[in-house]
C-alpha positions as CSV (number, residue, x, y, z in Angstrom):
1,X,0.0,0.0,0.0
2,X,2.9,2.4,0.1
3,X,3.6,3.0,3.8
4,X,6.9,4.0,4.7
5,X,6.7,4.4,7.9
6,X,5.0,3.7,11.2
7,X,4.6,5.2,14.8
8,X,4.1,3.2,17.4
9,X,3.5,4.8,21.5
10,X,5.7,2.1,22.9
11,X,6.2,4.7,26.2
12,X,7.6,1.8,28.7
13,X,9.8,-1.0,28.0
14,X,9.1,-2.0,31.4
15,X,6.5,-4.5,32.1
16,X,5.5,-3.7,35.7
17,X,4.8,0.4,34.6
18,X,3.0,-0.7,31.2
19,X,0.8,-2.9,33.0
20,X,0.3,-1.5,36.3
21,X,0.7,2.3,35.6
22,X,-0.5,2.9,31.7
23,X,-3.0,0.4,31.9
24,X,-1.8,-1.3,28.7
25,X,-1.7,-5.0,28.8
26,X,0.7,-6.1,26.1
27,X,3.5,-8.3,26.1
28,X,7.0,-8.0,25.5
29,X,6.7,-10.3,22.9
30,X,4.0,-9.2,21.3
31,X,5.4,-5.6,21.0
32,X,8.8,-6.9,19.5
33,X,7.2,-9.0,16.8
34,X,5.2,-5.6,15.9
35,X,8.2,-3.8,15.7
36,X,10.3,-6.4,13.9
37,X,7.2,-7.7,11.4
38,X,7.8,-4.0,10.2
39,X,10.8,-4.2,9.9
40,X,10.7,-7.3,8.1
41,X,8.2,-5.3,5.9
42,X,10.7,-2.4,4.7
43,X,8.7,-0.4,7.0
44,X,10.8,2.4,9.0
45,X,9.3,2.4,13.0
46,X,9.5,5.7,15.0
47,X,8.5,5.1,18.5
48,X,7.5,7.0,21.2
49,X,8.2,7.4,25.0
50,X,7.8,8.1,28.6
51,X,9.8,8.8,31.6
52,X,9.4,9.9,34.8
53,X,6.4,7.8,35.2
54,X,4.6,7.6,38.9
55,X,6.6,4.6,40.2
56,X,9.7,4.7,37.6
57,X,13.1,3.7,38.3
58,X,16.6,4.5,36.4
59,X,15.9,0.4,35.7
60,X,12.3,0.9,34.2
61,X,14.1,3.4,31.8
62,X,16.9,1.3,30.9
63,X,14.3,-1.4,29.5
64,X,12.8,1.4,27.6
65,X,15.7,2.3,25.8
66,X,17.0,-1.0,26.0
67,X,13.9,-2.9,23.9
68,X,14.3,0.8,21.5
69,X,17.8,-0.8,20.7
70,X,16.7,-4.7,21.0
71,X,14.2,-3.5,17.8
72,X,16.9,-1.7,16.1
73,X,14.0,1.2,16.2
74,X,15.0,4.2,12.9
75,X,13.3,7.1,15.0
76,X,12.9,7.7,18.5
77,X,10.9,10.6,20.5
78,X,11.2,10.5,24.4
79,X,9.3,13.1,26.2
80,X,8.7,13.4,30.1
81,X,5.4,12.5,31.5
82,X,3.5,15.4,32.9
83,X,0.2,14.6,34.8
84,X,-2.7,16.2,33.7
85,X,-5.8,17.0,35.6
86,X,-9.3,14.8,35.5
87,X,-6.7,12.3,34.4
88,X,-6.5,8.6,36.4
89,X,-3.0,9.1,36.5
90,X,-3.2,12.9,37.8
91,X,-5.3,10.9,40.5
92,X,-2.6,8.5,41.0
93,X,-0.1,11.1,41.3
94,X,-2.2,13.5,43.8
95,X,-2.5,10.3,46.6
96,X,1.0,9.4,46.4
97,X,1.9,13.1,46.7
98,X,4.3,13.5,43.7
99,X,2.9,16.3,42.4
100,X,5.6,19.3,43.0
101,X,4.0,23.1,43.0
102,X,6.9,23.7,39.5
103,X,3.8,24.2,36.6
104,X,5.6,22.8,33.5
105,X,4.9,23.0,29.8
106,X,7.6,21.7,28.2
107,X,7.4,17.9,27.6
108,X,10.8,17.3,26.8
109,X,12.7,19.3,29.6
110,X,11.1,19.3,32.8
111,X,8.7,17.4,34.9
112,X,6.4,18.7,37.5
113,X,6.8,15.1,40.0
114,X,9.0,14.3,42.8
115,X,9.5,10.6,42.2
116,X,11.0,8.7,45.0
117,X,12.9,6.2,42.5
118,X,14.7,8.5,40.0
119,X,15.5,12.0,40.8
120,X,14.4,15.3,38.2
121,X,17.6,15.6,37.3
122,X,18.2,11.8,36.0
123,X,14.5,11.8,34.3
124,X,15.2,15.0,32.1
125,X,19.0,13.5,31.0
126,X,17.1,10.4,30.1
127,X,14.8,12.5,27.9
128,X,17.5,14.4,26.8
129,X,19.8,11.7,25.7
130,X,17.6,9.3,24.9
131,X,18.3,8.9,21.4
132,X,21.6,8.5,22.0
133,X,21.2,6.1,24.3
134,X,19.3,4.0,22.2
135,X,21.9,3.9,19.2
136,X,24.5,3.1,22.4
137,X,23.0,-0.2,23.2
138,X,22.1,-1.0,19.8
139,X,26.3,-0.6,19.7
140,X,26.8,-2.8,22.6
141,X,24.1,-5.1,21.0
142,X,26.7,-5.8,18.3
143,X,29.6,-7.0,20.2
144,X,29.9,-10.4,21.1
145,X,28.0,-11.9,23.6
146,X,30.5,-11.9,27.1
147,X,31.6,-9.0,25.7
148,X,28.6,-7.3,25.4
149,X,27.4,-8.6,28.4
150,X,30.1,-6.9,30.0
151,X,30.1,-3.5,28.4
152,X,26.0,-3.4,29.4
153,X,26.8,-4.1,32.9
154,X,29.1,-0.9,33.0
155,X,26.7,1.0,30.6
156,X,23.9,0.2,33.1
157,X,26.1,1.2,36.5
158,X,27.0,4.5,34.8
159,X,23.7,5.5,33.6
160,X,22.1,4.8,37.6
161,X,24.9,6.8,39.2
162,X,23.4,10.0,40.5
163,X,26.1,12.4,38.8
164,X,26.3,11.1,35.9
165,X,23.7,13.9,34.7
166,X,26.0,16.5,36.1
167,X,29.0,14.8,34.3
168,X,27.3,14.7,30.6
169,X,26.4,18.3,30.9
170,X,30.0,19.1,31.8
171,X,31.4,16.5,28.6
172,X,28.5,18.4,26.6
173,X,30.5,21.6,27.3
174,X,33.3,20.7,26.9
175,X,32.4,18.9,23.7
176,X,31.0,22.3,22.4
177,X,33.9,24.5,23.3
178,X,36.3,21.7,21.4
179,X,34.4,21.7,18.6
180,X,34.7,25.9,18.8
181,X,38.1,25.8,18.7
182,X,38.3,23.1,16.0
183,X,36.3,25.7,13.6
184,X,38.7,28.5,14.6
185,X,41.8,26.2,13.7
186,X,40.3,25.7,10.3
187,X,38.7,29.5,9.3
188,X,42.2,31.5,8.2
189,X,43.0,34.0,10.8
190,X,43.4,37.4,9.2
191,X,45.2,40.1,10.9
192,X,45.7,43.8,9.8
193,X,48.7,45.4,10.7
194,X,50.0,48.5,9.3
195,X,47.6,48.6,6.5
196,X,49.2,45.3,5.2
197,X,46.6,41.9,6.0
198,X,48.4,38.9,7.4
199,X,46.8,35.7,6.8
């Protein structure tokens, strides 16, 4: 039929918040064979997801970007999970007192919840770096098997250490001013002196 391309809301790779906080009762299984049947199909998959869910974990958001990179997903979109109002989950997050007094209307950068699993900090690198992330695993999905094995258990322990959010937006400066001195390396420097130009 000509479709190119299809997006799917996979929001938690974990099966504990899928079931028990989004109320959607599929199975890991079932939601790789959808992903790879497409695949299989020629058909690119862009998914979508969730973090800082009532009840998340930095392990319920590993196995989200974890099954983006089991699926070899082409397109991901993470955005943070923001309670609204007259919603069950607003409900949810009222009795279990999450709900901070921050108002926030960006989806991507903030989150108005004070989980007791995963600090703010963590959830908005997560949305942040998600994509990256993903292609990461799908990297250490390649090696071979004790290696990999071994390269996920110290891609896991860095991703749950509480700094490590602080210590990517450092590298991410860093990164930045490198790549500013790079460009001024390569632009000819021109320099007047004397009427007479200097290059």
């Amino acid at each position: 039929a000509g479709c190119q391309e299809v997006k799917i809301g996979l929001e938690s790779g974990n099966v504990q918040i899928r079931r028990e906080v989004l109320n959607r009762n599929l199975s890991q299984e079932v939601m790789i064979k959808a992903f790879r049947t497409c695949k299989e199909e020629g058909i690119k998959v862009h998914s979508f997801n969730m973090v800082g869910l009532p009840g998340e974990t930095v392990g319920a958001v590993l196995d989200t970007i974890k099954l983006n990179a089991l699926v070899d997903i082409d397109k991901t979109q993470c955005s943070v999970f923001q309670p609204y109002p007259g919603t069950k989950l607003y409900e949810v997050c009222q009795e279990q007192s999450l709900v901070s007094d921050q108002e926030s209307t960006d989806f991507f950068l903030s989150s108005t919840l004070n989980l007791k699993f995963i600090s703010k900090t963590q959830t908005i690198m997560f949305s942040r770096y998600f994509r990256q992330l993903v292609n990461l695993y799908k990297l250490n999905y390649c090696l071979p098997g004790r290696i990999s094995a071994l390269t996920g258990k110290a891609l896991d322990a860095a991703l749950c250490f509480k700094y490590t959010p602080g210590l990517l937006a450092t590298l991410k400066h860093i990164v930045h001013g490198l790549k500013q001195v790079a460009a001024l390396c390569k632009s000819p420097l021109v320099v007047k002196s004397r009427g007479n130009t200097i290059r």
